[in-house]
N, C-alpha and C positions, 0 to 999 in steps of 0.2 A: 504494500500500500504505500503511494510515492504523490506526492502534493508542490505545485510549484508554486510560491510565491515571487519570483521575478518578474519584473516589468514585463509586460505582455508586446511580443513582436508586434510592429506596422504590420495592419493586415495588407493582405497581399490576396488579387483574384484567385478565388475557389477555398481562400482558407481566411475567414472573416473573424476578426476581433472574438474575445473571448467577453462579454459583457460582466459587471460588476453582482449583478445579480448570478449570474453562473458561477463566479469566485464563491459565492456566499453559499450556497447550493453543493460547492462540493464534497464538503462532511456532513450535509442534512441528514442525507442521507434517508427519505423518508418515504418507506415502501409502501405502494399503494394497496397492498393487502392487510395494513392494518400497524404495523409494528411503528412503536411509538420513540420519540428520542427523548435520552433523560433531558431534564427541566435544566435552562442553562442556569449559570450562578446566579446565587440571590446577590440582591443589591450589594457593591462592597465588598464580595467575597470573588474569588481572593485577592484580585490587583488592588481594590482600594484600600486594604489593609495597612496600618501601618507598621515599618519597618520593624521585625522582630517579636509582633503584636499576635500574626498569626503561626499555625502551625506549617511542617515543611509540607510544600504542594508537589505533588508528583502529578505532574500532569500528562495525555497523551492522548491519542482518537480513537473510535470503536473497533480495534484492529487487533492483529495477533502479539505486535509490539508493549499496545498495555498490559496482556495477562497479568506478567510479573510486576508491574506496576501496583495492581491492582491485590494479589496478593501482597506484598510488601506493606500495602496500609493498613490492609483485613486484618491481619495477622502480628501487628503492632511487631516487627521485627526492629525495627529502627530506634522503637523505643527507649531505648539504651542513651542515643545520641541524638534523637531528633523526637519527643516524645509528642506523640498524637499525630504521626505525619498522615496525612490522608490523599486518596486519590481524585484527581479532578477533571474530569472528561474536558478536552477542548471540542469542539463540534465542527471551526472550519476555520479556513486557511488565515482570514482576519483576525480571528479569536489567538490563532498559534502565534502569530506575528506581536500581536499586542502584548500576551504575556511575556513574549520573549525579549521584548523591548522593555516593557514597562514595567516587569518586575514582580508578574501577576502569576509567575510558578519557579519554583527553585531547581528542579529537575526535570526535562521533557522529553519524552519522546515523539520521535518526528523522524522523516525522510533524510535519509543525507544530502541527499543535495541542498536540500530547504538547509539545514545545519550549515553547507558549506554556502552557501548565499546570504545568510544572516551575516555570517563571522567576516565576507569580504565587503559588508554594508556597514561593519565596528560593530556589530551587536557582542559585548563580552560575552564568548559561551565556550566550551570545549566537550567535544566529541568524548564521551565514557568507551563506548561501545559500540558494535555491529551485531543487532539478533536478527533483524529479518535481512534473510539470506534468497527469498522467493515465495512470491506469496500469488503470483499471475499465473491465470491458467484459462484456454481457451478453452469454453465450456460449449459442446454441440449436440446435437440431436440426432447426427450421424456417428455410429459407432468406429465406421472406418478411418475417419479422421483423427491422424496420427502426428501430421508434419506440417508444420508453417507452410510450404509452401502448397498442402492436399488444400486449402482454404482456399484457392486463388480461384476468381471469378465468384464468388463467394459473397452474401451481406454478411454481415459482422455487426454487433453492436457495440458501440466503440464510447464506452464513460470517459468524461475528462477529454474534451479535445484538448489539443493542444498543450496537456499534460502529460505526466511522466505514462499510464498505459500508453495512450496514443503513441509518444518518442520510443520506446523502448519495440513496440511493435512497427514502428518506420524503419527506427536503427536495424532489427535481423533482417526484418523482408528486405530493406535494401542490401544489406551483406548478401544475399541470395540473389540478388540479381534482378531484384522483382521492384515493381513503382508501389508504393504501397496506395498511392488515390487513385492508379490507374486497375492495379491488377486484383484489387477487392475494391467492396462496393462496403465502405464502410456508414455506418449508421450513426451518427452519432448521437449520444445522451448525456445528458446532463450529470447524473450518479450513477453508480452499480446498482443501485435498487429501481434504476426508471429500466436498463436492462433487465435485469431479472424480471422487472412486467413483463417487457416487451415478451422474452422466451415464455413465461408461464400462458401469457395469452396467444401463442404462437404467431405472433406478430415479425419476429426474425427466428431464425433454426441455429444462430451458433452468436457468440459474446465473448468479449474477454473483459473475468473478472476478477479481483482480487480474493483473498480468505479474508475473513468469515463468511462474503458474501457464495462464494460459489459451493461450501455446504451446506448454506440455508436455501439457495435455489436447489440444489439437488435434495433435499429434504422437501419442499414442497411439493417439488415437481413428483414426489411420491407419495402425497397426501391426498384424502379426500376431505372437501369437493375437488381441491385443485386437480387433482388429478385427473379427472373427467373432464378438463379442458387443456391441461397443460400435457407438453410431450416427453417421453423416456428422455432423459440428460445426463451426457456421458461427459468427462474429465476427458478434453481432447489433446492439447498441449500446455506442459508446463513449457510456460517463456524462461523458466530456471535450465531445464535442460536443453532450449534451444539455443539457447546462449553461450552452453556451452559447448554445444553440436557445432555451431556455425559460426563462434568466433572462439573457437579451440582452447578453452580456459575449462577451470573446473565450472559445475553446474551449478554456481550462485552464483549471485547479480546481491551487493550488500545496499541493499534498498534500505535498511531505517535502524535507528539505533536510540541510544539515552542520553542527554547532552546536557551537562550543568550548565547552567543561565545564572546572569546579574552575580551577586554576590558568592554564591556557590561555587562558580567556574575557578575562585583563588582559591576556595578552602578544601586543599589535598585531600586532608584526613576524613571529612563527609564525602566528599568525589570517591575517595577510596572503596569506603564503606558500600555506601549506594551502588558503587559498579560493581562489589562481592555479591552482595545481597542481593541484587538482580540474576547475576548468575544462579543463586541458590533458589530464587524463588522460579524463575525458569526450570529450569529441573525439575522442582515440585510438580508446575504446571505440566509439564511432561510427563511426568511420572502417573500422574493421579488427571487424567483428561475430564473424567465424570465431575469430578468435585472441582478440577478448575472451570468448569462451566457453570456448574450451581453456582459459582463465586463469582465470577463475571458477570452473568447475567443479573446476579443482582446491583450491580454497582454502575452496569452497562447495560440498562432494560430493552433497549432497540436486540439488542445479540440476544440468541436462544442458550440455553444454557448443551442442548443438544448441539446445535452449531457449532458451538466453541468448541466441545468434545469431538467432534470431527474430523475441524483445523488442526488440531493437535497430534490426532492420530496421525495425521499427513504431516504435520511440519517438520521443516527443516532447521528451523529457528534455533539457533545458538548463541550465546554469550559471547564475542571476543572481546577481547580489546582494541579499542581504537589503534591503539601504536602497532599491532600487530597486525590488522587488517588495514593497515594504511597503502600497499602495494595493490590492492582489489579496488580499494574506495578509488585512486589514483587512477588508474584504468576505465573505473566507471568513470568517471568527473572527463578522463580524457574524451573519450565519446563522446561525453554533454557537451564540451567543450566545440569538439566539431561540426556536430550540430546546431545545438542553441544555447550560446556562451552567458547568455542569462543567466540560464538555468540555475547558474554556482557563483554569482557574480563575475564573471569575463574575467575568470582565471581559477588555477588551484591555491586552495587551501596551503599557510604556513605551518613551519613544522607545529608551533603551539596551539595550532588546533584541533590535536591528536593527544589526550591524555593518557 
């Protein structure tokens, strides 16, 4: 799950401006079948807090990257060093911007690019971590479709134009040799969840969507009533393994991690902690998928507590360390780079913004 905050390219004919209201819209996140998204913060909490006043905010988006965030609060691990620290859903790309600037969460999880695009705009922050390692997967209604390029000629439901799915699916198809506006017929949506309509009312046959979303479409799409309208939906390709099919690296893409902000980003010994703790609470989440779901979904009401158990059964998600997956992140960022040098602010990331 990968979010751009960069100034948005001059449109250009056939690929039109990204509107202010589609920024706002891309963590809504709000499925037309009914699921609801938690209530954002009350007045004051947390940004208007003042300094020291409140407790530590872990904050991050309805995705696989908060589990362990999310444990970490539940579970008062921290409370040794950081007592009452709690978790605080951000909902979209504004909301991550604002606390990252303005002081309105001490710890977040977020996309690396966004991390490396803050840090060359002077936002003080530093990279913990790398846990989502692949979370994209082109979800179809054809069982035989296997390979980026079985899709060609193809509609496709395509969330986030102009963001990290869209790039990340132009980046391989073009490594293949393929136009990606010319040689699929791409659809595009606003969320994962205007997708996932789309497929459950068989309005398109194939999407590419991130986790949680593409076990809660695959769980509806085997529910009744839905069922009796929507179609069988198969896991067709992970963009994790194309990636590493077709530009010869291992099979992760380091999409999102946990990045100390404002005052945090100097204090080692919390950075320290919080990047252990994450690791241990990851694990758990691994270890125990059932109960990490009953756990998230309560703290993350829009996510099924089934769904989560899912993702986890599939993920590949692990703890590194920044300084050690700095060779991956660098390679990613180089692509973005060639692409759309927004993306990361029009350049890499310095050494200290790898803890």
């Amino acid at each position: 799950m990968v979010f751009r905050l960069a100034p948005l390219p001059v449109p250009s004919a056939g690929r039109p401006s990204v509107s202010k209201a589609r920024r706002r819209a891309l963590l809504g996140l709000v499925p037309a079948w009914g699921l609801m998204l938690a209530a954002p913060p009350a007045a004051g909490a947390p940004a208007a807090a003042a300094s020291g006043a409140r407790p530590l905010v872990l904050a991050g988006p309805p995705a696989t990257v908060s589990y362990p965030l999310v444990h970490m609060a539940d579970s008062g691990s921290l409370d040794d060093i950081a007592p009452g620290a709690r978790f605080q859903l951000w909902q979209n790309p504004d909301q991550l911007r604002a606390w990252a600037v303005g002081g309105g969460a001490d710890f977040m999880a977020m996309p690396s690019n966004v991390a490396a695009n803050l840090y060359a705009q002077g936002v003080p922050l530093r990279l913990l971590n790398v846990a989502t390692w692949g979370m994209l997967w082109l979800v179809t209604r054809d069982p035989a479709l296997h390979a980026l390029d079985d899709f060609r000629g193809l509609e496709i439901a395509m969330p986030f134009r102009a963001d990290m799915p869209d790039i990340l699916f132009g980046l391989l198809a073009s490594r293949l040799g393929l136009d990606p506006r010319r040689d699929f017929s791409l659809r595009y949506v606003p969320t994962p969840f205007d997708a996932i309509q789309q497929l459950l009312l068989r309005r398109v046959d194939h999407a590419l969507l991130p986790e949680p979303a593409v076990s809660m479409v695959l769980r509806k799409s085997e529910s009744f009533p839905v069922s009796v309208v929507a179609p069988t939906l198969y896991r067709g390709v992970n963009l994790s393994q194309a990636w590493g099919r077709i530009l010869g690296r291992e099979p992760r893409i380091p999409q999102a991690g946990v990045v100390a902000v404002g005052k945090s980003s100097v204090d080692t010994d919390l950075s320290s902690r919080v990047r252990a703790q994450y690791a241990d609470s990851l694990a758990w989440c691994l270890a125990h998928p059932a109960a990490c779901g009953e756990l998230v979904a309560r703290h993350i009401p829009m996510l099924t507590a089934d769904a989560v158990a899912d993702s986890l059964v599939r993920s590949r998600d692990r703890a590194v360390d920044a300084v050690d997956a700095r060779e991956e992140l660098e390679f990613f960022f180089q692509c973005l780079l060639a692409d759309q040098a927004a993306l990361i602010g029009g350049r890499l990331p310095g050494q200290d913004f790898y803890v």
